[in-house]
PDB file of N, CA, C and O in Angstrom:
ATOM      1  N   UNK A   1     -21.406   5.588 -99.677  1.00  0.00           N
ATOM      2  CA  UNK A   1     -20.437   6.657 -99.557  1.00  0.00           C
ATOM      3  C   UNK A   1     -20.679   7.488 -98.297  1.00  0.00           C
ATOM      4  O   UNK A   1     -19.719   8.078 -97.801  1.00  0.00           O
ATOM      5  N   UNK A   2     -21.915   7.579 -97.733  1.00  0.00           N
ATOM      6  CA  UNK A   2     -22.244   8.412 -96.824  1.00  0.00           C
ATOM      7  C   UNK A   2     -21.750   7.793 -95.627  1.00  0.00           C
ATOM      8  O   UNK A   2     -21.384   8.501 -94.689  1.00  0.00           O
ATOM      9  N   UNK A   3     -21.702   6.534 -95.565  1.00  0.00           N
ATOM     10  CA  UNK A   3     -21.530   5.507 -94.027  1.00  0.00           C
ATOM     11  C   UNK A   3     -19.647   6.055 -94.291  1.00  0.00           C
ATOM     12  O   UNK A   3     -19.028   6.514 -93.331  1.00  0.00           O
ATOM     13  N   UNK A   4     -19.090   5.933 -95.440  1.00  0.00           N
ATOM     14  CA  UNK A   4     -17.696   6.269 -94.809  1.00  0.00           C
ATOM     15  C   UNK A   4     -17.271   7.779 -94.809  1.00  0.00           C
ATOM     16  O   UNK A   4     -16.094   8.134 -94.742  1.00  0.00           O
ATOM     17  N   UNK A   5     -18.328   8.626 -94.890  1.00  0.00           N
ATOM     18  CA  UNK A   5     -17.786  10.108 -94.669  1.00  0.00           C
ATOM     19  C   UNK A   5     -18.171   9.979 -92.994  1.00  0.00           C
ATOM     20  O   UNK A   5     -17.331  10.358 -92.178  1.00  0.00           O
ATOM     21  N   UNK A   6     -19.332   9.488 -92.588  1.00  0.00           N
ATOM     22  CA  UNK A   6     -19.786   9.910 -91.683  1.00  0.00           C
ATOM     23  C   UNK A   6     -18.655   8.889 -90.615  1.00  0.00           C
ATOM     24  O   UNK A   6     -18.602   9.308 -89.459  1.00  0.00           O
ATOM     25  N   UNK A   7     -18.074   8.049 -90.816  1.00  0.00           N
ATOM     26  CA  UNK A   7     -16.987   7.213 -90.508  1.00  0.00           C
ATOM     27  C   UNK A   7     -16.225   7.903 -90.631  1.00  0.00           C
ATOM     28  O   UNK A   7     -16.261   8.439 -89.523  1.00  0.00           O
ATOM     29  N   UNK A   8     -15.160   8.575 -91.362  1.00  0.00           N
ATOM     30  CA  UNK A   8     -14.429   9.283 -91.222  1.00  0.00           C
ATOM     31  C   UNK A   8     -14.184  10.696 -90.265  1.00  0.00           C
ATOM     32  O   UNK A   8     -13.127  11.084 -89.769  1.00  0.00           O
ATOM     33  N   UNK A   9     -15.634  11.357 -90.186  1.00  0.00           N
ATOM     34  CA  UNK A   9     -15.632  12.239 -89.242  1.00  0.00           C
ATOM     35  C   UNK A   9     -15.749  12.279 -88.086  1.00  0.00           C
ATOM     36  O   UNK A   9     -15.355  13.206 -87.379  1.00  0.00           O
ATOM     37  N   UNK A  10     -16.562  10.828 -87.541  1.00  0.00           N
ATOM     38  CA  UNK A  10     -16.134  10.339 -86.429  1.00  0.00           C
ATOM     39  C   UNK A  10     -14.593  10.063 -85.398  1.00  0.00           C
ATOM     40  O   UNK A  10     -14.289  10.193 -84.212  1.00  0.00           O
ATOM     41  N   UNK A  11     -13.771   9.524 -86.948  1.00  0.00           N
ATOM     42  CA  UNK A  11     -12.555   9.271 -86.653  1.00  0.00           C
ATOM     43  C   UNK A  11     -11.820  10.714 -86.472  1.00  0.00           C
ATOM     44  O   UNK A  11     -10.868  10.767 -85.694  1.00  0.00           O
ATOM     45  N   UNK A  12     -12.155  11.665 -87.036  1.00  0.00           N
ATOM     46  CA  UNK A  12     -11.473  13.021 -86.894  1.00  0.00           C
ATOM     47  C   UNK A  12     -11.602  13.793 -85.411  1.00  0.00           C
ATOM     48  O   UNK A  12     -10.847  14.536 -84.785  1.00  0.00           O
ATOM     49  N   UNK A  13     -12.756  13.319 -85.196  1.00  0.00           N
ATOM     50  CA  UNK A  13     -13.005  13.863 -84.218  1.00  0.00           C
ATOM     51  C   UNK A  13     -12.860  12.890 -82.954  1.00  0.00           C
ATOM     52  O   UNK A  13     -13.379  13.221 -81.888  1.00  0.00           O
ATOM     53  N   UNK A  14     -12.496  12.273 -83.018  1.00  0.00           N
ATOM     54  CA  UNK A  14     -11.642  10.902 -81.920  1.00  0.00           C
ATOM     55  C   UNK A  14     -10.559  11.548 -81.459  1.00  0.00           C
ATOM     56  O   UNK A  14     -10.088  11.784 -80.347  1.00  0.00           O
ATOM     57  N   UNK A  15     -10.190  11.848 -82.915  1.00  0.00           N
ATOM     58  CA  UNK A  15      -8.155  11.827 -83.003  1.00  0.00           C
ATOM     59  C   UNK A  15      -7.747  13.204 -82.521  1.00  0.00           C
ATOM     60  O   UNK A  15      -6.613  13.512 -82.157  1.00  0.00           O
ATOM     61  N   UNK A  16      -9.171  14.263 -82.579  1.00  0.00           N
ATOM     62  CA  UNK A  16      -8.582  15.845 -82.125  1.00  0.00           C
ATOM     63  C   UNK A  16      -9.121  15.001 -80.503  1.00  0.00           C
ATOM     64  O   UNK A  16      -8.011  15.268 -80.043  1.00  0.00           O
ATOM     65  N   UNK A  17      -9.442  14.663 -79.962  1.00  0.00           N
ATOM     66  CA  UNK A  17      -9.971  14.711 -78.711  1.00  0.00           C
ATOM     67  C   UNK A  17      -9.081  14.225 -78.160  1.00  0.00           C
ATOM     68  O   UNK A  17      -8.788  14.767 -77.094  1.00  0.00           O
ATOM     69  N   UNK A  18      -8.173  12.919 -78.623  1.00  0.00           N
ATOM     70  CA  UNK A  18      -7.266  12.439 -77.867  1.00  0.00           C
ATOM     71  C   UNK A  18      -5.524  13.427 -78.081  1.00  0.00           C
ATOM     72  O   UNK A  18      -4.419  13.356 -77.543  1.00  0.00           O
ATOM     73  N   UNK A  19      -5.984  14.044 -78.870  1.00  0.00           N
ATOM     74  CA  UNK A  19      -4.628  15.248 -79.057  1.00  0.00           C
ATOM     75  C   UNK A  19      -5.037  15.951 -77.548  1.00  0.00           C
ATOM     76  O   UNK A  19      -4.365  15.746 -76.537  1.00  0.00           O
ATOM     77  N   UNK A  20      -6.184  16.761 -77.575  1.00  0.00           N
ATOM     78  CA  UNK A  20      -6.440  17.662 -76.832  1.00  0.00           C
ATOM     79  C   UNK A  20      -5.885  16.872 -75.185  1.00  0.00           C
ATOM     80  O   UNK A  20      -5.216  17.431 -74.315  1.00  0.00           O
ATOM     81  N   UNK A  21      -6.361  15.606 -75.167  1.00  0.00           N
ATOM     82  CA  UNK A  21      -6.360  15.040 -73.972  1.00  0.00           C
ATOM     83  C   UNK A  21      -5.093  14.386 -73.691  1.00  0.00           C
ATOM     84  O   UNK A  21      -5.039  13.842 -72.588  1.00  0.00           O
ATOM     85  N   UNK A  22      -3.985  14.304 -74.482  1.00  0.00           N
ATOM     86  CA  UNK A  22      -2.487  14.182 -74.721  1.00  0.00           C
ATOM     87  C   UNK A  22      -1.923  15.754 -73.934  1.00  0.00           C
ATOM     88  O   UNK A  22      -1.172  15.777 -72.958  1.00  0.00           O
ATOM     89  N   UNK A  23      -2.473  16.952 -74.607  1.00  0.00           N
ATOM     90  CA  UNK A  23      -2.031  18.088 -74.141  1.00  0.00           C
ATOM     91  C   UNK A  23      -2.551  18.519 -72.888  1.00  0.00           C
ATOM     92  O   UNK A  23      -1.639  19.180 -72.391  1.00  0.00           O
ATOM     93  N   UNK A  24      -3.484  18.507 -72.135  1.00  0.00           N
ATOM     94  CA  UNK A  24      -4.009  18.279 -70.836  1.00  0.00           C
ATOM     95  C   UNK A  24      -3.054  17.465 -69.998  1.00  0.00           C
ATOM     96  O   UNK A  24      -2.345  17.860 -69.073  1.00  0.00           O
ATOM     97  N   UNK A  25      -3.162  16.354 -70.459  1.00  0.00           N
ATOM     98  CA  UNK A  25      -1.918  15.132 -69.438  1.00  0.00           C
ATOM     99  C   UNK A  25      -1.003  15.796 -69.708  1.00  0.00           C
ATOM    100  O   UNK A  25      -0.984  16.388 -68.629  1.00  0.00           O
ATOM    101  N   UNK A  26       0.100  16.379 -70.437  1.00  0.00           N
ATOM    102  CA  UNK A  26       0.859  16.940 -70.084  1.00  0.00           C
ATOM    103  C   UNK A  26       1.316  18.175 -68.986  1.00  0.00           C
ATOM    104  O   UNK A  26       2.308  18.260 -68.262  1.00  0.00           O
ATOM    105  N   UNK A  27       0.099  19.136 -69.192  1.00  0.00           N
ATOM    106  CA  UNK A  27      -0.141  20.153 -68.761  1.00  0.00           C
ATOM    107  C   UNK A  27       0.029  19.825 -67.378  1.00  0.00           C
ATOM    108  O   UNK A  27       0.915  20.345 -66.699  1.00  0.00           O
ATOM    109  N   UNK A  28      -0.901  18.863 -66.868  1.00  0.00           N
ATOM    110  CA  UNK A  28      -1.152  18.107 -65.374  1.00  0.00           C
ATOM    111  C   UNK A  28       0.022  17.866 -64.362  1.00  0.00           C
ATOM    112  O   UNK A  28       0.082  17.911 -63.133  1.00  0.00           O
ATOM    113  N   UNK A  29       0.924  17.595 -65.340  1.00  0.00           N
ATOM    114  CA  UNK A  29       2.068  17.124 -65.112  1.00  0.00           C
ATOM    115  C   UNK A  29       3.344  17.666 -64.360  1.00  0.00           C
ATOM    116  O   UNK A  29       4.073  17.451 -63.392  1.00  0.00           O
ATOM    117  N   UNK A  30       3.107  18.651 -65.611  1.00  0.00           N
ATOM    118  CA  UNK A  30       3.800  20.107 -65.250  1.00  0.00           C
ATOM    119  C   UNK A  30       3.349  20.529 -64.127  1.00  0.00           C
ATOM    120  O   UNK A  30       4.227  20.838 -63.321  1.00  0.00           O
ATOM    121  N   UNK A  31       2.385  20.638 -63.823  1.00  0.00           N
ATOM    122  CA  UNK A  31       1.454  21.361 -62.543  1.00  0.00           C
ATOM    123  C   UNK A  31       2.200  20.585 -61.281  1.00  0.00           C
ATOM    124  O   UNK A  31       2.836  21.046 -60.333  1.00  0.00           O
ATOM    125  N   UNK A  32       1.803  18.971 -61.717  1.00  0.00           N
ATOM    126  CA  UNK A  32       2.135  18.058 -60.211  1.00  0.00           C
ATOM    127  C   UNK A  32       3.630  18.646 -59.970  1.00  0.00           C
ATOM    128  O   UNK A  32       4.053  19.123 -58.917  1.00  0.00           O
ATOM    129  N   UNK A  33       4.345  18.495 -61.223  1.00  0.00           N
ATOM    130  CA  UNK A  33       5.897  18.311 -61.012  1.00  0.00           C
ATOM    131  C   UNK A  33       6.182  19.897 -60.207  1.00  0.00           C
ATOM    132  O   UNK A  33       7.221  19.911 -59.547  1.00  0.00           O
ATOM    133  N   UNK A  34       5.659  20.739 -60.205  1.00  0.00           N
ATOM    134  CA  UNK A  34       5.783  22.146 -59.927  1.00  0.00           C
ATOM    135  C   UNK A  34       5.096  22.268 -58.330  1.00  0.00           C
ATOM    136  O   UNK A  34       5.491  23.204 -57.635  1.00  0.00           O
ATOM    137  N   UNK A  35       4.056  21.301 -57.758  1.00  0.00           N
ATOM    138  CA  UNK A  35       3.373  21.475 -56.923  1.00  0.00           C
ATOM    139  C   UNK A  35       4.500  20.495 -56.113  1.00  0.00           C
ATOM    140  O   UNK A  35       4.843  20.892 -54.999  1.00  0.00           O
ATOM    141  N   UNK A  36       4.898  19.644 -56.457  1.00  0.00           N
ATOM    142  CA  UNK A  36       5.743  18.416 -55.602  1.00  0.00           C
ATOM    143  C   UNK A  36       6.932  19.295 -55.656  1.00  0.00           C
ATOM    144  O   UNK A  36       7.701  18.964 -54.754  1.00  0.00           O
ATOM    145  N   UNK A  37       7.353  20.204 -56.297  1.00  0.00           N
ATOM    146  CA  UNK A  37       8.723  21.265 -55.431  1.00  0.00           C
ATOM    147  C   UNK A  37       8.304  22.062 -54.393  1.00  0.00           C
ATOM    148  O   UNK A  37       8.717  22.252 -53.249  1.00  0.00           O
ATOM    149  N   UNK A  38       7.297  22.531 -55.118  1.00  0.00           N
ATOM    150  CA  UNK A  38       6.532  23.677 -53.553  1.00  0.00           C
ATOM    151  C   UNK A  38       6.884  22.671 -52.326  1.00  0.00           C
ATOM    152  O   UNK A  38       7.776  22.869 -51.502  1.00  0.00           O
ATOM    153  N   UNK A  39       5.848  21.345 -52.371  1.00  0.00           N
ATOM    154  CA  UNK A  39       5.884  20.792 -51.314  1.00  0.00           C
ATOM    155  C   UNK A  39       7.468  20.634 -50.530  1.00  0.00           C
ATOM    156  O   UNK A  39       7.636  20.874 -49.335  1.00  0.00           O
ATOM    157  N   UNK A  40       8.373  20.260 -51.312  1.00  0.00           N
ATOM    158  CA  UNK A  40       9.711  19.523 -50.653  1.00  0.00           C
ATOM    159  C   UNK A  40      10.313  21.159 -50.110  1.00  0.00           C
ATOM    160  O   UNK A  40      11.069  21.274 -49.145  1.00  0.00           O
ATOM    161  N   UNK A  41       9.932  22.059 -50.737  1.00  0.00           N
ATOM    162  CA  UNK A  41      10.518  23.632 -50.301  1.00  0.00           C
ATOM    163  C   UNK A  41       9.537  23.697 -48.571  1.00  0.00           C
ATOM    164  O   UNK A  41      10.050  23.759 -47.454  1.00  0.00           O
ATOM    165  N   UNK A  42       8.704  23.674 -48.765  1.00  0.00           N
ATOM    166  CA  UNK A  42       7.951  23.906 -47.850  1.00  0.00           C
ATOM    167  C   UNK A  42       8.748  22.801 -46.487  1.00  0.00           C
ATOM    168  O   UNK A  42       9.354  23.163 -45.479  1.00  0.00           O
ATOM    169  N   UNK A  43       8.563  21.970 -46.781  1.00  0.00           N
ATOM    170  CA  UNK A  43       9.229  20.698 -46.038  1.00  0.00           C
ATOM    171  C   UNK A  43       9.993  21.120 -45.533  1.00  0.00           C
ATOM    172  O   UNK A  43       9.832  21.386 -44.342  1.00  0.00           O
ATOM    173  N   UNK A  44      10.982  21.344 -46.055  1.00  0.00           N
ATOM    174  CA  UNK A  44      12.653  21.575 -45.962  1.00  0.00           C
ATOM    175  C   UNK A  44      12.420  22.951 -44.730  1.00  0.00           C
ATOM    176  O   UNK A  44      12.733  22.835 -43.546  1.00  0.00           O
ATOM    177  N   UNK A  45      11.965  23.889 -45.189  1.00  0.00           N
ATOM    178  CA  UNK A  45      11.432  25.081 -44.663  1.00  0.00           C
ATOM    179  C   UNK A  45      11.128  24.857 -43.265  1.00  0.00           C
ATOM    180  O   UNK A  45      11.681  25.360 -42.287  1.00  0.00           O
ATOM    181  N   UNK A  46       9.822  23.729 -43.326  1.00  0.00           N
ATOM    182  CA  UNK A  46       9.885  23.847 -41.938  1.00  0.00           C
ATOM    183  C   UNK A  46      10.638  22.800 -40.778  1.00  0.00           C
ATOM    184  O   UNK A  46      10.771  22.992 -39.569  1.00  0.00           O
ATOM    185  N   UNK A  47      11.108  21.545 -41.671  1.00  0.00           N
ATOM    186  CA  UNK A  47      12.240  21.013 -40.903  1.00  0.00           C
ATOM    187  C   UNK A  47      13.399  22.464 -40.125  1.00  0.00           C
ATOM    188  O   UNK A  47      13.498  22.677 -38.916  1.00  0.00           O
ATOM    189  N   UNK A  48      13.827  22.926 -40.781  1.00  0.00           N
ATOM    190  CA  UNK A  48      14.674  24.137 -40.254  1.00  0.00           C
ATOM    191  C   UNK A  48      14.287  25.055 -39.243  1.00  0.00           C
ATOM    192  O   UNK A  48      14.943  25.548 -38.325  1.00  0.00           O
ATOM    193  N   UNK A  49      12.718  25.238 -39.689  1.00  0.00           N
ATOM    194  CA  UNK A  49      12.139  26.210 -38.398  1.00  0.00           C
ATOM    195  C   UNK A  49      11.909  25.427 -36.994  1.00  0.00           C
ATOM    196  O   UNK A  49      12.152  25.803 -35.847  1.00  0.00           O
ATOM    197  N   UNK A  50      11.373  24.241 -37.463  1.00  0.00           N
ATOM    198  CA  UNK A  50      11.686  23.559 -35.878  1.00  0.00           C
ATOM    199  C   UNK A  50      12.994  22.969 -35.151  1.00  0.00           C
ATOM    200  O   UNK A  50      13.222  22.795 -33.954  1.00  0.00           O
ATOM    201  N   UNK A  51      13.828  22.705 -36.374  1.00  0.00           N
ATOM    202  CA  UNK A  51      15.416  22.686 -35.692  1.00  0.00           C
ATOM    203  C   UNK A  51      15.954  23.861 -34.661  1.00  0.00           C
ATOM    204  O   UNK A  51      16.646  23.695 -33.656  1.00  0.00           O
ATOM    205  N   UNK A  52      15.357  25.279 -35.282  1.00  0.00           N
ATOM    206  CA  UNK A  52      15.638  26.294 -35.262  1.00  0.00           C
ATOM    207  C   UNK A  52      14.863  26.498 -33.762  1.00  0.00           C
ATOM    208  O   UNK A  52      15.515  26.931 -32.811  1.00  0.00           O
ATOM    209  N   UNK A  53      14.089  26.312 -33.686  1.00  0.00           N
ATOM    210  CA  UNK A  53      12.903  26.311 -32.330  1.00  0.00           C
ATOM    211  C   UNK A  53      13.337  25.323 -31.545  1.00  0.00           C
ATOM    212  O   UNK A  53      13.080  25.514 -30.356  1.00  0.00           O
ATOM    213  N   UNK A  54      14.051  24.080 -31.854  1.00  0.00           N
ATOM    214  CA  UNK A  54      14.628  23.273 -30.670  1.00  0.00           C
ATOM    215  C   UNK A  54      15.577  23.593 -29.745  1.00  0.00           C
ATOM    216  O   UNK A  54      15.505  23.480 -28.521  1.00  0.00           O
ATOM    217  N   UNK A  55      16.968  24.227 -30.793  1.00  0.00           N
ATOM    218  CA  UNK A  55      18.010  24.837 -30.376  1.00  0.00           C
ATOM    219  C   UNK A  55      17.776  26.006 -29.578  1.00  0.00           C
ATOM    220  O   UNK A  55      18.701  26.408 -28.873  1.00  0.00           O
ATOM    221  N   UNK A  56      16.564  26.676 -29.583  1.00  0.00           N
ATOM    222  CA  UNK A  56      16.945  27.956 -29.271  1.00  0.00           C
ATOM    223  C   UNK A  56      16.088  27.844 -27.691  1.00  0.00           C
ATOM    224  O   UNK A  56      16.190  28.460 -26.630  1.00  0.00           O
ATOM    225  N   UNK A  57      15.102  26.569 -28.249  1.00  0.00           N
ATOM    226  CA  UNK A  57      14.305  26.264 -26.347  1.00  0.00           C
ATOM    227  C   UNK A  57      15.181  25.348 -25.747  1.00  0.00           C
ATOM    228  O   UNK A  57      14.765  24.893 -24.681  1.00  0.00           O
ATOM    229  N   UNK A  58      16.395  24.903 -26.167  1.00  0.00           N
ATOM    230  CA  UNK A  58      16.986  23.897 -25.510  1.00  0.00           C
ATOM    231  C   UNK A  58      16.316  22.244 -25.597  1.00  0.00           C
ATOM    232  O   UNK A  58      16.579  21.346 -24.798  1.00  0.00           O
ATOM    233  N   UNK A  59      15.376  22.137 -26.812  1.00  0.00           N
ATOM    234  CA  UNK A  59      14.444  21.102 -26.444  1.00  0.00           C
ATOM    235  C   UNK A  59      15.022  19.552 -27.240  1.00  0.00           C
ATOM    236  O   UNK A  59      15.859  19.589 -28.142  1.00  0.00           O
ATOM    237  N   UNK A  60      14.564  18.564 -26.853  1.00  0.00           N
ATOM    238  CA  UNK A  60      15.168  17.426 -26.921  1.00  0.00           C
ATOM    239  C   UNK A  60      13.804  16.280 -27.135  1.00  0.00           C
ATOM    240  O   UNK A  60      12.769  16.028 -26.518  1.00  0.00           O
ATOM    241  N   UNK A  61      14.475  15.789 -28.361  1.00  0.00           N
ATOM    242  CA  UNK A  61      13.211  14.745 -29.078  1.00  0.00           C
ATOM    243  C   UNK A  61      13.335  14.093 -27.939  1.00  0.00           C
ATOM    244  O   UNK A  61      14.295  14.033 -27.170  1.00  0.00           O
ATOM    245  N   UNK A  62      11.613  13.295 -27.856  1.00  0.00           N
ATOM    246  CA  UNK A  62      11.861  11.790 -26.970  1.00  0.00           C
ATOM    247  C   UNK A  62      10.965  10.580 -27.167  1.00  0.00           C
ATOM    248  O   UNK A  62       9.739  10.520 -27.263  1.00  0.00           O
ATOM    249  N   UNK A  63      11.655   9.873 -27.195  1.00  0.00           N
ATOM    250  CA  UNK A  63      11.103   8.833 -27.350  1.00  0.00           C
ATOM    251  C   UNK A  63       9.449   8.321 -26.813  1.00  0.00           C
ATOM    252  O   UNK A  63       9.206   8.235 -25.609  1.00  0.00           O
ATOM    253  N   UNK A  64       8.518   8.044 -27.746  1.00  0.00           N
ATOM    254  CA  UNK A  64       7.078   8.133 -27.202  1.00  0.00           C
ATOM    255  C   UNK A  64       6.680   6.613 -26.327  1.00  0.00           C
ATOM    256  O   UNK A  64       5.756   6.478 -25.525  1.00  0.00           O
ATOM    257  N   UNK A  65       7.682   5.554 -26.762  1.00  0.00           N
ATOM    258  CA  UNK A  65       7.240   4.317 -26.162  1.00  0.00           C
ATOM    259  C   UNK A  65       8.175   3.937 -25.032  1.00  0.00           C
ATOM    260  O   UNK A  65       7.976   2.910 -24.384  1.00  0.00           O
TER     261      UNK A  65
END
């Protein structure tokens, strides 16, 4: 009787760990998905500031090769 309590509490404590670690991966997620807008804001942001800095020096991409 003792091998399946002590079996059983093993299993309890498996099953909270992989909850906990279900709610973490989520959490993570949220974070990336929230950090990958910053990024494309930021992006966007400074695509515009150097558009903004081309037009205003008169400057002109060129070709490097």
């Amino acid at each position: 009787m003792a091998v399946k309590k002590k079996h059983r509490k093993s299993h309890d404590a498996v099953t909270r760990r992989i909850s906990v670690l279900r709610w973490e991966i989520e959490e993570r997620k949220e974070e990336l998905l929230e950090l990958a807008q910053l990024l494309q804001q930021y992006e966007f942001s400074a695509q515009v500031d150097l558009r903004c800095l081309a037009d205003d020096f008169d400057i002109k991409p060129v070709s490097l090769i």
